[in-house]
C-alpha positions as CSV (number, residue, x, y, z in Angstrom):
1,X,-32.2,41.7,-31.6
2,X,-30.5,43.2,-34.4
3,X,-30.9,47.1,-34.8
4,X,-30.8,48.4,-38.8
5,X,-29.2,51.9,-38.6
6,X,-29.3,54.5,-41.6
7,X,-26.5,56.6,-43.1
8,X,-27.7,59.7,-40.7
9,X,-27.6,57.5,-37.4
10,X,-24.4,56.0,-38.6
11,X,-23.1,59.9,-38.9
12,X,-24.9,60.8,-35.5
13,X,-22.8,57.7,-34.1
14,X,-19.5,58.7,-35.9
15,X,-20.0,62.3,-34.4
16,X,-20.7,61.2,-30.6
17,X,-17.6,58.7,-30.5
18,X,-15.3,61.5,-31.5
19,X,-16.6,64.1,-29.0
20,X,-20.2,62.6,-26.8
21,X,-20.4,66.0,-25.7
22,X,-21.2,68.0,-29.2
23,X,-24.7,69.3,-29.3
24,X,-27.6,68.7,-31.4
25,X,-27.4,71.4,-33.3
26,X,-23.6,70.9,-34.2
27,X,-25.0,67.7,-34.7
28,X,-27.8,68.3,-37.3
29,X,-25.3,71.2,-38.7
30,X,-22.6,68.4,-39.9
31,X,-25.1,65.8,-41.6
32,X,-27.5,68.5,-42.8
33,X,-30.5,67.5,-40.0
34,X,-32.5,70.2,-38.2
35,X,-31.5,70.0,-34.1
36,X,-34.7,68.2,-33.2
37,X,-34.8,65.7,-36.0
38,X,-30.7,64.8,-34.6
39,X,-32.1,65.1,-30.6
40,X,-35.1,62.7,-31.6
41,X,-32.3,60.3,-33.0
42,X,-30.3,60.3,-30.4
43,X,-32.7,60.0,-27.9
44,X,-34.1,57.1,-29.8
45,X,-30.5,55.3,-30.3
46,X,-30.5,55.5,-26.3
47,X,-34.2,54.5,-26.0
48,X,-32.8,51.3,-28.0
49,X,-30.0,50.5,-26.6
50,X,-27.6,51.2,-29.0
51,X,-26.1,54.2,-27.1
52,X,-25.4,52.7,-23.7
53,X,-24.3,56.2,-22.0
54,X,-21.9,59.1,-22.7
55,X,-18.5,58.8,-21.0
56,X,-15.6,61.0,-21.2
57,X,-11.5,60.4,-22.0
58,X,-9.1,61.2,-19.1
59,X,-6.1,61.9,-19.3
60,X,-4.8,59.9,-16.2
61,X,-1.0,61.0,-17.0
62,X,-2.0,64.4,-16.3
63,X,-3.3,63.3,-12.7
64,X,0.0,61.4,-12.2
65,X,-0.7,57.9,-13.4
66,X,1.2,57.5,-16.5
67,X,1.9,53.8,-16.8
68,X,-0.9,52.0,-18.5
69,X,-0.4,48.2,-18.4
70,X,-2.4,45.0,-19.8
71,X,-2.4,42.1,-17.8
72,X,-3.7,38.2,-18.6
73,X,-4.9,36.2,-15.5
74,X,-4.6,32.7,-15.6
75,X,-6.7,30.7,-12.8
76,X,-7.3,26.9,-12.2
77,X,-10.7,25.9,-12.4
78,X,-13.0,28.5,-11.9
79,X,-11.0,30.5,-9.2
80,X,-11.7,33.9,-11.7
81,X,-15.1,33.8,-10.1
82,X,-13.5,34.5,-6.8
83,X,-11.4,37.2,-8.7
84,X,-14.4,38.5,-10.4
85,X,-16.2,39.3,-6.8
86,X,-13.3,41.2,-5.2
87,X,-12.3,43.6,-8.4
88,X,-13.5,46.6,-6.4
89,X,-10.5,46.5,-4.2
90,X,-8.7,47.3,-7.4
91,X,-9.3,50.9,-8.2
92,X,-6.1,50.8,-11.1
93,X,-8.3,47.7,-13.2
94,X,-10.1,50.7,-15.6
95,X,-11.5,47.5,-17.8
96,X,-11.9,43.2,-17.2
97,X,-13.0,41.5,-19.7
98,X,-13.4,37.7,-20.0
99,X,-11.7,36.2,-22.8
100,X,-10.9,32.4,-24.2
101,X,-7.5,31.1,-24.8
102,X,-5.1,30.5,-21.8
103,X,-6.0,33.1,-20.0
104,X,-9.4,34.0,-18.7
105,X,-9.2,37.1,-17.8
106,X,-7.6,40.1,-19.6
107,X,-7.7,43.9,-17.7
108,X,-6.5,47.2,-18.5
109,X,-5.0,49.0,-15.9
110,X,-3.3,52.5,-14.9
111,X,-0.7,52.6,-12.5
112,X,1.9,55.4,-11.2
113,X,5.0,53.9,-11.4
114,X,6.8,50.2,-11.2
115,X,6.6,50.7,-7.8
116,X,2.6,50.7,-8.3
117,X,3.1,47.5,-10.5
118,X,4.9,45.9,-8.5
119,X,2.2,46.4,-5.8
120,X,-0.8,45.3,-8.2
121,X,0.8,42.2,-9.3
122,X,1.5,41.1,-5.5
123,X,-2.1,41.7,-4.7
124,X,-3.2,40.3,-7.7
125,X,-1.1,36.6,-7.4
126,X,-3.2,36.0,-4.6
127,X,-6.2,35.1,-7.0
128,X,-4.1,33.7,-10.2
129,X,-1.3,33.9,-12.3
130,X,-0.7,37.7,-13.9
131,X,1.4,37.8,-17.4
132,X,1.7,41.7,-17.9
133,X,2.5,44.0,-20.8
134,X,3.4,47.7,-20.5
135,X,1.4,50.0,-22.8
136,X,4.7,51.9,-25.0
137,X,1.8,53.7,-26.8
138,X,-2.1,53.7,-27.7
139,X,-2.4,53.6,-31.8
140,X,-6.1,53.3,-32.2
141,X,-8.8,54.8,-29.7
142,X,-12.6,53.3,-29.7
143,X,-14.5,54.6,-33.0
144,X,-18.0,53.7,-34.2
145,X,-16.9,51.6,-37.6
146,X,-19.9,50.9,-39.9
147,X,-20.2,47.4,-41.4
């Protein structure tokens, strides 16, 4: 189902990525909307589906975990599945998303130190084969883009 959105929801949607905690009325102030009339969009963009939830950005550096690391899984057959059913004994995997290519699998993590790495990728080689890249820096952060 394919959801039309117009200039003002497009604003709304703009406005929420940068900061989901600004209010309706800052809302409605910024793309000249009354508070309800922004509340009532909002609330119908979740109704919809289109907003899935509200979420917030931690800085995990600040609570001691600054290595961020992206690591491919490879896996014969459909061993991922296995993979797939245990990834709540690994707290560090913040995303896991399924991709095509040579790898199946493709997950974001946030780690301490080496040490920590070094750790993840022993527990991890139990289930497949882990390729990983250290994050040096993050250039471009999720933001609503209209097409």
């Amino acid at each position: 189902m394919k959801i039309v959105l117009d200039d003002f929801d497009r604003k709304i949607l703009t406005l929420l990525t940068e900061n989901s905690r600004i209010s309706y009325a800052e809302i409605g102030r910024k793309i000249s909307l009354s508070q309800s009339a922004a509340k009532e969009r909002v609330q119908n963009m979740v109704a919809i589906g289109v907003i899935k939830g509200f979420s917030i950005d931690i800085d995990y550096a600040m609570l001691g975990y600054s290595l961020t690391v992206i690591i491919h899984l490879k896996f014969k057959n459909d061993e991922f599945k296995v993979f797939i059913d245990h990834l709540r004994l690994f707290p560090e995997i913040l995303s896991c998303k399924r991709i095509t290519g040579e790898f199946c699998l493709i997950t974001e993590c946030i780690l301490k130190d080496s040490t920590h790495l070094e750790n993840l990728i022993d527990r991890l080689i139990k289930y497949g084969i882990p390729a990983t890249s250290v994050q040096l820096s993050e250039i471009k952060n999720n933001h609503f883009f209209a097409l």
